[in-house]
N, C-alpha and C positions, 0 to 999 in steps of 0.2 A: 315025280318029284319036281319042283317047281324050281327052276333056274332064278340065280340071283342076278339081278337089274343092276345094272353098271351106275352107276353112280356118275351124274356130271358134273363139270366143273363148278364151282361156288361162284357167287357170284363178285367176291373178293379177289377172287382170280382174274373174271373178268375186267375187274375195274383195275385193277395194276397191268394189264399187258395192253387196255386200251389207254392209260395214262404216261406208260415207257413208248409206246408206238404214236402217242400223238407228241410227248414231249423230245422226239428225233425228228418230227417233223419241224419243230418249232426254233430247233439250235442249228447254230451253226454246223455246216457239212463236216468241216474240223471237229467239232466236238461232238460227234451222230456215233464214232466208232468206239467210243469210251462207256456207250451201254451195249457193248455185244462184250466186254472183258470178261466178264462175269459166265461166258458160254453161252447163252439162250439169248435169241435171236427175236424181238418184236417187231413187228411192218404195218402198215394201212392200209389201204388202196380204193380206192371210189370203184362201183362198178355202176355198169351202163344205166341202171335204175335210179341212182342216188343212194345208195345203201353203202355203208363203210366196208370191208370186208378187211377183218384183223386175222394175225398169224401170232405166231408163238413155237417158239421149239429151239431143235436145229436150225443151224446154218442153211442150211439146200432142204431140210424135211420140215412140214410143220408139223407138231405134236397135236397143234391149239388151229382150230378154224371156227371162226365167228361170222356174222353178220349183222352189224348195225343198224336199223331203217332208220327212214328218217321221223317216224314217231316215236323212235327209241325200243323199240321191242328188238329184243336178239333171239337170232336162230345161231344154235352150236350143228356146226358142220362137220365137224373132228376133233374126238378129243383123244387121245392117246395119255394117259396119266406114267410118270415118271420121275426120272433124277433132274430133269429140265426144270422140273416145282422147285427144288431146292436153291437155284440158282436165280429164281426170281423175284424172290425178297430183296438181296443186297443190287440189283440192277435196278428195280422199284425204286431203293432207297436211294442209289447213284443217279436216277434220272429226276427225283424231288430234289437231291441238291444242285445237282447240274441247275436246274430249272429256277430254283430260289436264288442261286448263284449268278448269275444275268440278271435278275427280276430287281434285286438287292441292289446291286452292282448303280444298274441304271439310277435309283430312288438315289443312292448315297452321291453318286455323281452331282445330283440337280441339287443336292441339299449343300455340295460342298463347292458350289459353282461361283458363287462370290466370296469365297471365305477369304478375311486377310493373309492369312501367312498360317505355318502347319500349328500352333497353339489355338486359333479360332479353328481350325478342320476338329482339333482333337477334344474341345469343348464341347462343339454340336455333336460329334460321335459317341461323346460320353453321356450327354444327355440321351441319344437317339439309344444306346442298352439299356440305360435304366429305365425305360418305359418298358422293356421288354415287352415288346409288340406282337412274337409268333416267334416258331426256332429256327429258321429262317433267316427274322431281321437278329435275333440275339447273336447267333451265332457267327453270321457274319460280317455282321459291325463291328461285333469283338477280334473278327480276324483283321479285317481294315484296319483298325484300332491299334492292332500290336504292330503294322509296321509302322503305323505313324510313331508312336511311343519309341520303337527300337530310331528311326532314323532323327528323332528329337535325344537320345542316348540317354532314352527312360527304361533300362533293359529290365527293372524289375517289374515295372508297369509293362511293360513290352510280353514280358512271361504271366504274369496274371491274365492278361487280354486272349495270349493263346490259349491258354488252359482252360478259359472259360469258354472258346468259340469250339475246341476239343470236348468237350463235356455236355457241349449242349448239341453236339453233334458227332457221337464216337465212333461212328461207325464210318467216317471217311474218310481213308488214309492222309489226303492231301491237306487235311486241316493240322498236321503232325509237323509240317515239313519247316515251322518258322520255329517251332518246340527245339527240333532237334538240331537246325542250324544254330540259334543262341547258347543252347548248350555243348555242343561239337566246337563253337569258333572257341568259348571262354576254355574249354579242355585243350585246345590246340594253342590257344595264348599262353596259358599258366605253362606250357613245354617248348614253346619255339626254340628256346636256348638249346632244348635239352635235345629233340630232335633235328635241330639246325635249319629250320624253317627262315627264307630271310625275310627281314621286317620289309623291303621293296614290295618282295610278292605277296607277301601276306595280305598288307593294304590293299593292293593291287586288287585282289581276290577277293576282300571282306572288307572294303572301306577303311578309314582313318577312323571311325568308330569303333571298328574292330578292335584296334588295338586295348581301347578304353573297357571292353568287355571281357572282363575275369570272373572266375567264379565268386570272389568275392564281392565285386560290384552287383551279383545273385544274390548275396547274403551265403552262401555256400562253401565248404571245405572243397578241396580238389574231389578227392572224394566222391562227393555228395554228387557234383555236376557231371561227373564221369557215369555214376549209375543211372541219373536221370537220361544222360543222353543216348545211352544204352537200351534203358528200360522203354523209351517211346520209339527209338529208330526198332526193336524189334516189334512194339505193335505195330504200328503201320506197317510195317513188311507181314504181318499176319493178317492184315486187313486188307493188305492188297493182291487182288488178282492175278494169277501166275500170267497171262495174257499180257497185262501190262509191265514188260520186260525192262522197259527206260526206267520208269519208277521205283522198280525192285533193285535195279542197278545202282542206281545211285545210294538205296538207303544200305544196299548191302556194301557199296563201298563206305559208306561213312561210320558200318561197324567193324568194318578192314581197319580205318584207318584210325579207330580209337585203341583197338587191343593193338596197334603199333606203334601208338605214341604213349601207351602207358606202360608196353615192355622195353620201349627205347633205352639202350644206355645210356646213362652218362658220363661224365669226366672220369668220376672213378674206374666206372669197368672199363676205360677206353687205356687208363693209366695200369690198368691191372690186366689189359692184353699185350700192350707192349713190354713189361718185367716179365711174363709168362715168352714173348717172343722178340728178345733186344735185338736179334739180328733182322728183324721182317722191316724193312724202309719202307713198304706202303702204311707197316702199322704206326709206322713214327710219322709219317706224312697226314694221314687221320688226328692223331693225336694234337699234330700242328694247329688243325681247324678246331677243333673242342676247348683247345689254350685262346684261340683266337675268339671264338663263341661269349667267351666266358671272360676275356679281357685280361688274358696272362699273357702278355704282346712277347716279353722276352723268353717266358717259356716254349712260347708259337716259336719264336726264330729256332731256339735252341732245338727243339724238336725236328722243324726242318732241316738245318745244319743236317742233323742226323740223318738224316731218311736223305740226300744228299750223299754223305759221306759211307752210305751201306749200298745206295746204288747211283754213282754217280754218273752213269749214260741213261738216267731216266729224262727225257727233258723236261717231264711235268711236274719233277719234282725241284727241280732249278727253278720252272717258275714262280710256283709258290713260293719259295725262298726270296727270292728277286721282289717279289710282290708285296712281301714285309716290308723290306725296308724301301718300298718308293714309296707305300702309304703315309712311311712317316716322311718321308722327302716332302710329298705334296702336302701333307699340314704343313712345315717347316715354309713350304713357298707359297703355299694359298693357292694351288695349281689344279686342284682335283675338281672336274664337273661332278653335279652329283648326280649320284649312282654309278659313276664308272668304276671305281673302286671295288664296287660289291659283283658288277657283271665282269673284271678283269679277273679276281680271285675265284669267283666262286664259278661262272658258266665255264670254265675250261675245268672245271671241278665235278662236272655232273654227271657226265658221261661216264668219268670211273669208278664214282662211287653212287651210285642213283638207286643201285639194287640196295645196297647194306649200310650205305656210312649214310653223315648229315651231310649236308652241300654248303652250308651259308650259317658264317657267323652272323652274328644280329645284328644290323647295320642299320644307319639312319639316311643311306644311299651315299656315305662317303665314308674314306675311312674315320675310326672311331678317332675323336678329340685325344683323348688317354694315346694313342701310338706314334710317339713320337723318339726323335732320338736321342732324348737321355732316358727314357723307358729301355731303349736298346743296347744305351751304353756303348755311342758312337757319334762321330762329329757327319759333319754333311759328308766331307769329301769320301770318307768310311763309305757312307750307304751310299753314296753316288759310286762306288766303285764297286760295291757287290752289286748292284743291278746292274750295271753294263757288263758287270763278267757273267752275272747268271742269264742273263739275256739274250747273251751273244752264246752261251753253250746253249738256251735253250732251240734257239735259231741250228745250231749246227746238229742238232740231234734230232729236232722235233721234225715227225712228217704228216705231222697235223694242220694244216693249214693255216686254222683259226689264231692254234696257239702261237705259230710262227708270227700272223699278222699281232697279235698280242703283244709279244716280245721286241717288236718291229717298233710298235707304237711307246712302250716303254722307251724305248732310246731314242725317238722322236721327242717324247716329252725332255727327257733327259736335256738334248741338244738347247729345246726353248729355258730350260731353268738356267742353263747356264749362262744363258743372255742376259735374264733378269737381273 
């Protein structure tokens, strides 16, 4: 009986482990370990003849032994057939974009190298997709494309440009990642209030553009923007390589942090924890920030009154109280730098509630215009003298450093208004 001949590798084979193994020679050293993610391993090496000698497999074992000459004829030296085959399509396809990715990069540079300002970049780039020249140039010119779009605060245009350098390219997790930021920032806009996000960091985080990007500036219901940025943050986690762990982290934190901002409470349930528990003073202390959130300035006092008056040796809760009415002192005097406002309330706020409450009413880095003292239903000397009582108990109770230095500075200010 006649033994069956082993069958060797195709020659399709060979041209993908010699085109990932010359395209690691060709990238940057930084960018050479980004086609072993995928598990299978391609190399080169010159030997003493002139003859290329390529590798394929494992890590330490090769599966795949070739040789090159320099007339082009190949000798297979080892072939071992396996689960390593399966893993060399999507490295193939990683090392053609890596590759086109520089190649691209470079042409778009020189073409945008005298442009006047970013509406000529965004013309030439729009011309340079419509020619649709290879998927390559389509794809990421259309990626280019969409930040210029998003930083010109063209977010509809900005989402067309990704979804078409996505589609012309699906299989690459990283072409995902402007999809699901536009949609992630406009889901976290539409709820800042609600989750207590402050408008400082938020900017800070995602630009003064950010703010301008809602799901309606998409054309989209809350809704709608919430499942799209769900539905691409888990492709690209499916497209992407357990190996690459930073990537997968981040996209699994941004489906973290969507199903937390669309089960976040709000005013309601925050007003339907404390009727459910009138005696809990951190829960009327919480409640303070959501009144405050939301621009009910006298309900914020009276809340903290409260949560004050149920634990009155808390010293964190005197300051917040104290801290209502010096916001409206410093409107009344025109005294408040901005942002101190938002870092004296809300950073000695973070710590206690960081795991489960909101931190930060939505500010514009001073207190809001609206908090003032006939909102509160008191004359100066009133709120000049509940901040130096609550000031001086927070000082006498607090063994927190920060907040003593807090309290410290409150009545520092105090001392200059009263010069004024």
């Amino acid at each position: 009986m006649k033994s069956k001949r082993r069958q060797g590798p195709t020659k399709e084979l060979l041209d993908k482990v010699i085109f990932i193994a010359d395209a690691k020679v060709q990238l940057p050293i930084s960018e050479r370990a980004h086609l072993n993610d995928w598990g299978v391993y391609c190399r080169v090496n010159r030997l003493p003849g002139g003859a290329l000698l390529y590798q394929a497999g494992g890590k330490f074992i090769a599966r795949l032994r070739f040789a090159v000459e320099e007339d082009g004829s190949i000798t297979v030296r080892k072939y071992q057939p396996g689960e390593w085959e399966c893993s060399l399509e999507p490295t193939y396809d990683g090392a053609r974009f890596i590759t086109e990715d520089f190649r691209v990069h470079k042409e778009i540079d020189e073409l945008l190298a005298d442009a006047k300002d970013t509406d000529d970049k965004i013309r030439r780039l729009e011309q340079r997709a419509s020619e649709a020249l290879d998927q390559g140039n389509y794809c990421l010119t259309n990626k280019i494309l969409a930040v210029l779009y998003y930083n010109a605060g063209r977010f509809k245009d900005t989402e067309k440009a990704a979804i078409s350098a996505v589609e012309a390219w699906p299989n690459q997790p990283s072409l995902y990642t402007l999809l699901i930021r536009i949609y992630f920032v406009s889901v976290l806009n539409a709820k800042r209030v609600k989750v207590g996000v402050d408008n400082e960091w938020f900017i800070r985080e995602y630009g003064i553009l950010g703010t301008k990007l809602t799901p309606e500036a998409l054309g989209y219901t809350y809704e709608q923007v919430h499942t799209l940025a769900e539905r691409y943050a888990r492709e690209a986690l499916k497209l992407t390589p357990q190996k690459d762990r930073e990537f997968r982290k981040i996209v699994e934190r941004n489906l973290s942090d969507l199903k937390m901002i669309d089960s976040a409470p709000g005013l309601k349930e925050f007003e339907e924890a404390v009727n459910k528990n009138p005696d809990s003073a951190p829960a009327w202390s919480v409640l303070s920030l959501k009144y405050m959130e939301t621009g009910k300035f006298k309900a914020a006092e009276k809340a903290a009154s409260t949560a004050v008056k149920l634990e009155p040796d808390n010293a964190q809760f005197h300051f917040n109280l104290g801290t209502i009415y010096y916001g409206a002192l410093c409107n009344f005097k025109g005294t408040m730098s901005a942002g101190e406002f938002t870092k004296l309330l809300g950073a000695n706020l973070a710590e206690q509630l960081r795991h489960k409450e909101p931190l930060l009413f939505e500010s514009e880095g001073r207190p809001p215009n609206e908090l003032t003292l006939e909102v509160l239903g008191c004359n100066y000397e009133y709120a000049h003298q509940m901040v130096e009582t609550h000031a001086t108990e927070t000082i006498r109770l607090s063994k927190d450093k920060k907040l003593t230095k807090a309290a410290k500075e409150h009545l520092a200010t105090l001392r200059l208004m009263n010069q004024m």
